[in-house]
ZAGUVEX-89227 format. One record per residue: residue in three letters; x, y, z of N, C-alpha, C in turn. Coordinates in steps of 0.1 Angstrom, whole numbers, padded with zeros to 4 digits, always signed. Each point is the difference from the previous one (the first is absolute). Example, Ala and Ser with C-alpha at 12.3 -4.5 7.8 and 13.67 -1.06 7.14 Angstrom:
BEGIN
ALA+0132-0057+0078-0009+0012+0000+0009+0012+0000
SER-0004+0011-0007+0009+0011+0000-0008+0011+0008
! end
This chain:
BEGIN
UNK-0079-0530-0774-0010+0006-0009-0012+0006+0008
UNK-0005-0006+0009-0010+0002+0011+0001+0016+0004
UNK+0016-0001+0005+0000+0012+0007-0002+0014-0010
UNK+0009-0004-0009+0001+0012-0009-0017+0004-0004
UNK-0006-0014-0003-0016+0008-0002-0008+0008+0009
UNK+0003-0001+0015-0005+0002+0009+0002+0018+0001
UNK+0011+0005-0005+0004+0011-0003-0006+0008-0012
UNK-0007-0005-0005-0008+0004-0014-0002+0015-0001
UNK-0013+0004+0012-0001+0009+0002+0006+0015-0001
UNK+0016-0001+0009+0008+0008+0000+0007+0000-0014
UNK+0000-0014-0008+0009+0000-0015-0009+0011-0004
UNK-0014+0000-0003-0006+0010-0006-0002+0013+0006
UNK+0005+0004+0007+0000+0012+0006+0018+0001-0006
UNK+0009-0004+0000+0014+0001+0000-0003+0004-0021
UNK-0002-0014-0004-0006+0005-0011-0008+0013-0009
UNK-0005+0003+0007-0011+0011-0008+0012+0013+0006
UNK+0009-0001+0010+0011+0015+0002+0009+0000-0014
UNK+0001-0018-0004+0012+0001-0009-0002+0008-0014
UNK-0015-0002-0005-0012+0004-0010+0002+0017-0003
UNK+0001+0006+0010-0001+0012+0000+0013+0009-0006
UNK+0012-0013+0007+0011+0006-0004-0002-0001-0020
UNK-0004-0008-0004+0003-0001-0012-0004+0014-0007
UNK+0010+0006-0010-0004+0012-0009+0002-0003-0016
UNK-0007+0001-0008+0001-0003-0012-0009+0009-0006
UNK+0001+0007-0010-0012+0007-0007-0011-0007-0006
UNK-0007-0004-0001-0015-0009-0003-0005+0008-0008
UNK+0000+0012-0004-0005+0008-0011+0000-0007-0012
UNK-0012+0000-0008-0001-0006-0012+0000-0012-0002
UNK+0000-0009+0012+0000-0017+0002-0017-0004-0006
UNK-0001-0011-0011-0011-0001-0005+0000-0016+0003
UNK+0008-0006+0005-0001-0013+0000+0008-0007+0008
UNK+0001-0010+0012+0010-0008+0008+0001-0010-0002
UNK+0009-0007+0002+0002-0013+0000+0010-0005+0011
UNK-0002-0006+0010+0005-0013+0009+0009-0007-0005
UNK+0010-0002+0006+0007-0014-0006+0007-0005+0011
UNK-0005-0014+0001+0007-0007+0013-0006-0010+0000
UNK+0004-0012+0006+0000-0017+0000-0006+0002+0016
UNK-0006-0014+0001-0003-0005+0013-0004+0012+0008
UNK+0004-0005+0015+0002+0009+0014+0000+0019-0005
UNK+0004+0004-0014+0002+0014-0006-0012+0005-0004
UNK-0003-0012-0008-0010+0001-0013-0015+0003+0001
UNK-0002-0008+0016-0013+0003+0003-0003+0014+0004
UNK+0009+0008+0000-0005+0016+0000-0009-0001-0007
UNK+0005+0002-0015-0006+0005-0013-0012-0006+0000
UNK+0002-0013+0002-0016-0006+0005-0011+0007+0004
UNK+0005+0000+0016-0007+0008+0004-0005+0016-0004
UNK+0010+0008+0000+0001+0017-0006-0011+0002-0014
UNK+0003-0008-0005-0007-0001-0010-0019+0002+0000
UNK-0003-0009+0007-0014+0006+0008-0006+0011+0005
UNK+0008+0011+0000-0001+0012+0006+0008+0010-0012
UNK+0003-0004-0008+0005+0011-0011-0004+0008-0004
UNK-0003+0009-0005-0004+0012-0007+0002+0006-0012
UNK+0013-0008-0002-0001+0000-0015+0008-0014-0009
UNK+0000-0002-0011+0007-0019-0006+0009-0002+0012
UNK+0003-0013+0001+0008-0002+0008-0003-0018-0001
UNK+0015-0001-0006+0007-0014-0004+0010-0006+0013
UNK-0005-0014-0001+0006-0007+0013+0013-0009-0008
UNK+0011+0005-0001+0013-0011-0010+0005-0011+0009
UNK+0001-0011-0006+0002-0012+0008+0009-0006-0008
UNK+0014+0003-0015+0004-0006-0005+0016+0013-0007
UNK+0006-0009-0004+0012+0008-0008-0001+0012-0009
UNK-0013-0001-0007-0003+0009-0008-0012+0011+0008
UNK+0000+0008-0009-0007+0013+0002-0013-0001-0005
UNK-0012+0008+0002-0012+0001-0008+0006+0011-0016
UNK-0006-0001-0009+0006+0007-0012-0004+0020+0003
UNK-0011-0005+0005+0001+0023+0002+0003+0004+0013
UNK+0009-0011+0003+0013+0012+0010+0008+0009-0006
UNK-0003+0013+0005+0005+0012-0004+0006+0010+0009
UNK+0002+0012-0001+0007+0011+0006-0008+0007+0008
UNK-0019-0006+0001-0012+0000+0005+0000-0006+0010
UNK+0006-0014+0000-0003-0010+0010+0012+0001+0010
UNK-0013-0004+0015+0013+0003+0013+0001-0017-0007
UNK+0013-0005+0007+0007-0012+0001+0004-0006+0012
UNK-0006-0005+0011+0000-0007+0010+0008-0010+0003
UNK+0012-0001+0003+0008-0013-0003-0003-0008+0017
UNK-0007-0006+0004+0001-0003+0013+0010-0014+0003
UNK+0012-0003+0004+0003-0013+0006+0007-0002+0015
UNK-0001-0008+0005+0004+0007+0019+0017-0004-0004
UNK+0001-0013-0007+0017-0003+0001+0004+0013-0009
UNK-0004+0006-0010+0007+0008-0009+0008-0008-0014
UNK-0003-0013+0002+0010-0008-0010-0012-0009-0007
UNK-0014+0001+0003-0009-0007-0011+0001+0003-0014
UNK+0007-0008-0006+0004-0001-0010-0014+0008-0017
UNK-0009-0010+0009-0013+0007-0012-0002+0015+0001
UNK+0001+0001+0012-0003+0017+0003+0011+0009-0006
UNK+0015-0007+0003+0009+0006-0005-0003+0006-0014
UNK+0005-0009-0010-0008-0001-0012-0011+0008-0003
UNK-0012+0002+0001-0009+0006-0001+0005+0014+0001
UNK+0004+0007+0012+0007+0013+0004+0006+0006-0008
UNK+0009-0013-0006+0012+0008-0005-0009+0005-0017
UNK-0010-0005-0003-0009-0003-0014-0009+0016-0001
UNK-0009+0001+0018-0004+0011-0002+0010+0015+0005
UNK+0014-0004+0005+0005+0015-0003+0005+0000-0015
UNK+0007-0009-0004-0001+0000-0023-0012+0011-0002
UNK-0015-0005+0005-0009+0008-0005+0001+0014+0004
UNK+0006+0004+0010-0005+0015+0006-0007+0000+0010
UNK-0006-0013+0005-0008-0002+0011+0005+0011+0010
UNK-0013+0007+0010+0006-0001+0015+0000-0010+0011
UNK+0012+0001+0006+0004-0014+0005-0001+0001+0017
UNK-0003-0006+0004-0001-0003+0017+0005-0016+0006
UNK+0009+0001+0008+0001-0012+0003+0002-0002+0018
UNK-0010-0012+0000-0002-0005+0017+0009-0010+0000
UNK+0010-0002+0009+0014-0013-0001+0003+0005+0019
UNK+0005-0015+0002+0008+0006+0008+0018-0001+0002
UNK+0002-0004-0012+0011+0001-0006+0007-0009-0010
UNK+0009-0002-0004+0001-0009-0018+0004+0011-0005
UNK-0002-0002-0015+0002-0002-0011-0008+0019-0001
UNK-0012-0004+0002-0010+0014-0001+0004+0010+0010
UNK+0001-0009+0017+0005+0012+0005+0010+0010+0000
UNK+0009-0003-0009+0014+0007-0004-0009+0013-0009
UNK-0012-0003-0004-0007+0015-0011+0002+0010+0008
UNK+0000+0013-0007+0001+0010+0006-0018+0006+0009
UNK-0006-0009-0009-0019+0004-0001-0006-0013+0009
UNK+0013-0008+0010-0004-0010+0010-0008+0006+0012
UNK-0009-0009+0006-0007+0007+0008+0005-0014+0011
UNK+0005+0001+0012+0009-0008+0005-0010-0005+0017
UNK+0000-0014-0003-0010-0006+0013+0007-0005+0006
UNK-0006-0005+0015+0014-0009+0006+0001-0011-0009
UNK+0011-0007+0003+0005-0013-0005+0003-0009+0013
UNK+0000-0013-0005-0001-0012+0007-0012-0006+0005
UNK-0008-0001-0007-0016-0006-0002+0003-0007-0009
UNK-0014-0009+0002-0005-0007-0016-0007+0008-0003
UNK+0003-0001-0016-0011+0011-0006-0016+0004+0003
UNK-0005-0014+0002-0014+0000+0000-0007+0002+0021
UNK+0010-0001+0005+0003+0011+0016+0002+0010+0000
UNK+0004+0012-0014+0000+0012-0001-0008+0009-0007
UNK-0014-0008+0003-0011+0005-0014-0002+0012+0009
UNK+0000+0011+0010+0001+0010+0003+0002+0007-0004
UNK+0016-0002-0002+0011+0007-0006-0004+0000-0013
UNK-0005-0011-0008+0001+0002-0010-0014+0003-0012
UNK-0007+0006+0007-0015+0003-0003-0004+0018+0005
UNK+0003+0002+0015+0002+0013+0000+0006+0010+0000
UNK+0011+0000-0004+0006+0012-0005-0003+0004-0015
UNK-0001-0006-0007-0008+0001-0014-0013+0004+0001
UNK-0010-0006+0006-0012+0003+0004-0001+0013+0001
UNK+0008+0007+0010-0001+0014+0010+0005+0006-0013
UNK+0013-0001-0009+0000+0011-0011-0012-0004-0007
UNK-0001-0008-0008-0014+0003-0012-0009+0005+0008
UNK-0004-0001+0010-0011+0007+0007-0001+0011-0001
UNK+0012+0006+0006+0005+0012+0000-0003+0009-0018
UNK+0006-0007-0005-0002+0005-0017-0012-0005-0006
UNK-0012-0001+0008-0012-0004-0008-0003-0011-0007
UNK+0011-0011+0002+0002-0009-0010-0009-0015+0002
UNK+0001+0001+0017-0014-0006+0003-0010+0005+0008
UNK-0011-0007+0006-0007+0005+0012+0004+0006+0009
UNK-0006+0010+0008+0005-0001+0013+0003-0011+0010
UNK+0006-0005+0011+0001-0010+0008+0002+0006+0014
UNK-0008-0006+0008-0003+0007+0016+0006-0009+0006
UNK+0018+0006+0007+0006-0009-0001+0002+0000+0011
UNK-0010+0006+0012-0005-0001+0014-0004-0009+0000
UNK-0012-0004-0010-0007-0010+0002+0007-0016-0004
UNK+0007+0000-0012+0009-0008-0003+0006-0007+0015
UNK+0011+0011+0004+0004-0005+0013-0005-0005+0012
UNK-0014+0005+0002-0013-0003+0004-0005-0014+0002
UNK+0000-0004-0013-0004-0013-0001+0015-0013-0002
UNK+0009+0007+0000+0013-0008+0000-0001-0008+0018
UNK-0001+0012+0011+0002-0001+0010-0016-0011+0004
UNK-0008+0003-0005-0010-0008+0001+0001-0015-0001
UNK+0008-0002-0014+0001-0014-0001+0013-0005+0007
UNK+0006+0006+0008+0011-0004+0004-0004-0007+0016
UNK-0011+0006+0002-0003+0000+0011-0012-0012+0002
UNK+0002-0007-0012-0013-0012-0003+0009-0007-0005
UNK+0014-0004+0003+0009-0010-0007-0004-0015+0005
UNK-0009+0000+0009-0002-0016+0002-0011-0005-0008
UNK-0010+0015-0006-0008-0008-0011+0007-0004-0014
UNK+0011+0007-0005+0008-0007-0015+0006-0015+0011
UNK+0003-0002+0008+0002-0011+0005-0009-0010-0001
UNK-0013+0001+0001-0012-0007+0003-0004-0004-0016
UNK+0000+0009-0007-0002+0001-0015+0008-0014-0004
UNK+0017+0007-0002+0010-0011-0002-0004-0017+0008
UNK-0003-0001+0010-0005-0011+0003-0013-0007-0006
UNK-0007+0010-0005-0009-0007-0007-0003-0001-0018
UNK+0014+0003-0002+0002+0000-0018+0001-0018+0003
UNK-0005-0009-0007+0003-0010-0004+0001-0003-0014
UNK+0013-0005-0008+0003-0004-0014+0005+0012-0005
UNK-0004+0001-0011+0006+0015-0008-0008+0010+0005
UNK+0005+0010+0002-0009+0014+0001-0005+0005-0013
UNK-0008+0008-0005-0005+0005-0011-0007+0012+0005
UNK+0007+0008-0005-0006+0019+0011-0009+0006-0015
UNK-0007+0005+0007-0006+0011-0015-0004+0012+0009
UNK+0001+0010-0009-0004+0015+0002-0004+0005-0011
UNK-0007+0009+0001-0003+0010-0008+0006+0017+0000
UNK-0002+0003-0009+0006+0021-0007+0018-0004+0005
UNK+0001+0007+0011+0014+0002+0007+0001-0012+0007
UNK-0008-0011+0005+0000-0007+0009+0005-0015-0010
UNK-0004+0003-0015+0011-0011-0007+0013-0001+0006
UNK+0004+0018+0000+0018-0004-0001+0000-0005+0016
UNK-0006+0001+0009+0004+0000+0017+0000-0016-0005
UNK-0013-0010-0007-0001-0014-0001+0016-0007-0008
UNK+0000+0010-0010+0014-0005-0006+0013-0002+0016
UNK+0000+0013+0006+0008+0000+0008+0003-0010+0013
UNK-0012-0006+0002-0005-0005+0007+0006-0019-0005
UNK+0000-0004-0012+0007-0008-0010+0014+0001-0002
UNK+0004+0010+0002+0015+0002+0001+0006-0002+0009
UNK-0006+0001+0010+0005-0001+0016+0000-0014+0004
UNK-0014-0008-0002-0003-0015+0000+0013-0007-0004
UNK+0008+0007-0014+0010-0006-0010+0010+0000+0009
UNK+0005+0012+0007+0013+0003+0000-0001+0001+0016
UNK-0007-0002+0011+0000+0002+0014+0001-0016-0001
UNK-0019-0003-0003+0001-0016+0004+0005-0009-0006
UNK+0006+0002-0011+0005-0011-0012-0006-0007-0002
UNK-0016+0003-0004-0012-0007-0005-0007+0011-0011
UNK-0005-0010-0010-0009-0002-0013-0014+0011+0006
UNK-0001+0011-0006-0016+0006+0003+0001+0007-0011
UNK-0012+0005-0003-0004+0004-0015-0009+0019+0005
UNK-0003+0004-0013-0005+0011+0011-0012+0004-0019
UNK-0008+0007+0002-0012+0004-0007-0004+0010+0002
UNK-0003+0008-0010-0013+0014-0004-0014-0002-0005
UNK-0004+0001+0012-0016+0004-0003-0007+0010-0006
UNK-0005+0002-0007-0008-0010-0009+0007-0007-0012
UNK+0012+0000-0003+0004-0006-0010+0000-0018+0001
UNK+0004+0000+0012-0004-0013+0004-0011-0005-0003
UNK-0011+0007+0000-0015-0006+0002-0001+0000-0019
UNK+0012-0001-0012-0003+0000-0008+0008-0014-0007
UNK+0006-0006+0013+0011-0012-0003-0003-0012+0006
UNK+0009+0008+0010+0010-0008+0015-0015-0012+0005
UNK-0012+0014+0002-0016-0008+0005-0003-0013-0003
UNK+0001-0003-0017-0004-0013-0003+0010-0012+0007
UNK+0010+0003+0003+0012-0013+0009-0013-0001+0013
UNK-0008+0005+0004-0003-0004+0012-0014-0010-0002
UNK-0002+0001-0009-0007-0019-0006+0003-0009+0008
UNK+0013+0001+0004+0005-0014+0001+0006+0002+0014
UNK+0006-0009+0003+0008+0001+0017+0007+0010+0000
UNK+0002+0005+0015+0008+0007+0001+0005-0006+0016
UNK+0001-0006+0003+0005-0004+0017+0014+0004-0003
UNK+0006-0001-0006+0014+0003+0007+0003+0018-0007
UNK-0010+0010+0007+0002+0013-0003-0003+0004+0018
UNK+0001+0015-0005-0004+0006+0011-0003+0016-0007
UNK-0012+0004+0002-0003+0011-0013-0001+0013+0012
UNK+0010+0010-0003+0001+0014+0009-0010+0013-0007
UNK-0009+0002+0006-0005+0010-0011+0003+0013+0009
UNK+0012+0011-0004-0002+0011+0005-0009+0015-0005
UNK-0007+0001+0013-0013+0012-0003+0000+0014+0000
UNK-0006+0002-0006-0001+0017+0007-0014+0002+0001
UNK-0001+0008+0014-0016+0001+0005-0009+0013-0009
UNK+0010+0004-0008-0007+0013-0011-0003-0008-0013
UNK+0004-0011-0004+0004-0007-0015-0018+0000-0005
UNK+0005+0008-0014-0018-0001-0003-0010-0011+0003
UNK-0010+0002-0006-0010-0011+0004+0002-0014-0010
UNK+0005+0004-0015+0005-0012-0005+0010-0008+0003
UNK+0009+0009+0013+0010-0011-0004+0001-0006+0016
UNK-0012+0003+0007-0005-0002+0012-0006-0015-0007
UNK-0013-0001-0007-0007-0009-0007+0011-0013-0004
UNK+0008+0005-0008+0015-0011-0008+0001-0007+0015
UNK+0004+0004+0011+0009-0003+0014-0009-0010+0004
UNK-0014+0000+0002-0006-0007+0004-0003-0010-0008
UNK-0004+0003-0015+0000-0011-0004+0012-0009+0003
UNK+0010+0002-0004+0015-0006+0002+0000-0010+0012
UNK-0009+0012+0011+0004-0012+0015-0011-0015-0004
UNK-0010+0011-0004-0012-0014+0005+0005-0011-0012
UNK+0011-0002-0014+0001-0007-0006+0013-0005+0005
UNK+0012+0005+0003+0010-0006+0003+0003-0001+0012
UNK-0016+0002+0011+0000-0009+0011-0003-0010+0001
UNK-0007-0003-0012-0003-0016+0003+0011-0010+0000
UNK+0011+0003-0005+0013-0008-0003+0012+0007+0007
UNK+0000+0007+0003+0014+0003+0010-0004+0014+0012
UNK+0012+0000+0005-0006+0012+0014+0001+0014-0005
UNK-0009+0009-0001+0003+0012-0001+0002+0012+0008
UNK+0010+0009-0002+0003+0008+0014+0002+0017-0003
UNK-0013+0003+0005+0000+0015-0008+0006+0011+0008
UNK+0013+0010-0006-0001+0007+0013+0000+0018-0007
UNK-0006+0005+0009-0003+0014-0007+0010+0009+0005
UNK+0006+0009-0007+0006+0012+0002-0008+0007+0011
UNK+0012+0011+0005-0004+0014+0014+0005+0011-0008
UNK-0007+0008+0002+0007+0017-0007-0011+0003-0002
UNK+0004+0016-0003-0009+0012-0008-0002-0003-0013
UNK+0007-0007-0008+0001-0001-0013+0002-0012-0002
UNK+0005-0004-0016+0002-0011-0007+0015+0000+0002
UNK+0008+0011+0001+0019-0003-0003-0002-0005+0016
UNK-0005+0006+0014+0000-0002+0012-0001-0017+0003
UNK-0006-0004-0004-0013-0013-0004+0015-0012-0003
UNK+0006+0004-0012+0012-0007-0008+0006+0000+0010
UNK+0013+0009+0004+0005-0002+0014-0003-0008+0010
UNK-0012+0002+0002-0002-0007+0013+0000-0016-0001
UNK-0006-0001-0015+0003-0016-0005+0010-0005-0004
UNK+0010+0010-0005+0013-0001-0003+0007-0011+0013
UNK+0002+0016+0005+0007-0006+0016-0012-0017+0005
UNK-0008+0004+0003-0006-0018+0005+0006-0009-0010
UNK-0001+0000-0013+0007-0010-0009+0014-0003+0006
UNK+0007+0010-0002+0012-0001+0005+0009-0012+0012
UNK-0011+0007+0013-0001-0011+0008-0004-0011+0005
UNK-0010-0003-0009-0009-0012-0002+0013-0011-0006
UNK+0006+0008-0013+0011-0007-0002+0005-0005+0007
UNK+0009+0009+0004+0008-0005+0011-0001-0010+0014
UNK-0010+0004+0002-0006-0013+0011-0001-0017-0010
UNK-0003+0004-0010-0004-0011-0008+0016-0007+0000
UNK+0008+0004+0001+0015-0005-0004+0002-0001+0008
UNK-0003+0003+0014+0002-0004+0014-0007-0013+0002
UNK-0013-0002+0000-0007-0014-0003+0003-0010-0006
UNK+0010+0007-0012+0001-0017-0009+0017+0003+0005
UNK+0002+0002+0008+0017-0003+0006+0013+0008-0009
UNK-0009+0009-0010+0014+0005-0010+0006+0014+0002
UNK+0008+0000-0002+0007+0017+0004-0003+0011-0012
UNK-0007+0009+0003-0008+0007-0012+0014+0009-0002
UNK+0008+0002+0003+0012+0009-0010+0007-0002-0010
UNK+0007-0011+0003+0006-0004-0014-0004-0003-0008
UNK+0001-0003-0014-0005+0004-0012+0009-0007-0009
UNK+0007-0015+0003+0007-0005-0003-0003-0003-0014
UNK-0008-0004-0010-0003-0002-0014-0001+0014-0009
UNK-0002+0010+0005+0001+0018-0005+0015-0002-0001
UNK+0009+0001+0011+0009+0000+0001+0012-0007-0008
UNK-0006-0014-0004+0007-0006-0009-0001+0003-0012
UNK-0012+0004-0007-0001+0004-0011+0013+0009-0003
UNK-0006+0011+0010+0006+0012-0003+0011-0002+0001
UNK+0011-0010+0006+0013-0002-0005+0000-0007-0014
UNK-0006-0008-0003+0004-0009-0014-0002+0011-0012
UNK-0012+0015+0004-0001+0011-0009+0014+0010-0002
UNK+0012-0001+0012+0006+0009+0002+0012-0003-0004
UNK-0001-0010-0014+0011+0000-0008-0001+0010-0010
UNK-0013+0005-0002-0002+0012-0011-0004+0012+0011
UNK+0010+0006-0004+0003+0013+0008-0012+0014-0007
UNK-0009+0002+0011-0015+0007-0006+0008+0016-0001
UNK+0012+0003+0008+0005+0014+0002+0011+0008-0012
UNK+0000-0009-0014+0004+0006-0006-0004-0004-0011
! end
């Protein structure tokens, strides 16, 4: 897993050629929608922050109800055989949807409208692949922000090159992790919880600020020793949610360790990346620490057989 991260860089540079190839007419698109589980899903997560116009992140078998002949349809899954995604797909072409799909082969990749990545990864080692080539078309079609994706790679190479600080980090998470971010830096904290799950095969939880500061805050009354609270920053993040951060430290320092670390870039998408990738390998060091092999995915895996008596492909 190590190694494959260490190549990040180039995924996104290999990535954003694949983006370009995509042609689809985008004319008259009023609305998107994402659909993808796990290691897929956090695109939409992310993308979503940078949108320009509605834009729905699907995480389930069904559709939102005004999927139309308006809406692009994003089917993202890296095996091609996620069943929920399947499903969904097949709901928004019924509608008329326009359809896009990222796979690197299955069930989806056999579409004629497949947009085809390598295969033989775990999904959530191909978040390159599976973030920019989508990225680079809606860009392209106005559909989100611009993205400076010099700078993107910029700061990929940057954190690559400070891999013994996600090491240092991972050494000093004691107990459960608990990440928060704020705007786009939610989904990087979600992501960051995903990876804890499925690299180190450990319990971490992840939060949006300020929504947190309207809940989650009052749990910190009470003990917290067996946490470890990640707050990821951005050095532009207004002045209120500058204010939230500190309060946060100076209260949930008193009961457990807090470890703040800020984004590099020209921007906020730059910023995500950069924390992306460190999450990533913070993970992974973390599952080197506690002695476990961050690839397999042995309890996903079982499910998804005891699911695969009901056949999602017809």
């Amino acid at each position: 897993m190590l190694s494959l991260l260490k190549n990040f860089p180039e995924q996104i540079k290999e990535a954003i050629e694949i983006g370009k190839k995509i042609s689809l007419d985008a004319s008259n698109i009023q609305n998107v929608v994402i659909s993808g589980m796990g290691g897929s899903g956090i695109v939409g997560d992310i993308l979503k922050h940078v949108a320009k116009i509605p834009f729905f992140v699907n995480k389930d078998y069904s559709i939102p109800s005004f999927v139309s002949s308006k809406t692009l349809f994003v089917a993202i899954s890296y095996s091609g055989n996620t069943e929920e995604t399947i499903e969904s797909y097949k709901k928004a072409k019924r509608k008329g949807a326009k359809t896009i799909i990222i796979t690197s082969d299955g069930w989806l990749g056999k579409r004629k409208n497949a947009i085809l990545i390598p295969p033989g990864m775990q999904p959530r080692a191909a978040i390159a692949y599976l973030l920019f080539p989508i990225s680079v078309f809606l860009e392209r079609n106005g559909i989100i922000k611009k993205i400076d994706y010099g700078d993107v790679i910029n700061v990929a190479e940057t954190m690559r090159n400070r891999m013994n600080i996600a090491k240092e980090v991972a050494n000093e998470i004691n107990g459960i992790p608990i990440i928060y971010g704020h705007g786009i830096l939610e989904a990087i904290a979600k992501r960051w919880r995903q990876q804890f799950n499925e690299n180190a095969k450990m319990h971490a939880f992840s939060f949006g600020v300020s929504e947190s500061n309207h809940n989650e805050i009052e749990a910190w009354e009470n003990d917290g020793n067996n946490f470890t609270c990640i707050f990821l920053r951005n050095s532009k993040e207004r002045e209120e949610i500058k204010k939230r951060f500190e309060f946060m430290e100076e209260v949930y320092g008193k009961n457990t360790r807090v470890i703040q670390i800020f984004g590099e870039g020209k921007n906020d998408f730059s910023a995500a990346i950069y924390l992306l990738y460190f999450g990533d390998l913070t993970s992974v060091y973390k599952a080197m620490e506690r002695g476990v092999e961050p690839e397999p995915v042995n309890l996903i895996m079982q499910l998804k057989r005891r699911l695969s008596t009901q056949d999602p492909h017809h």
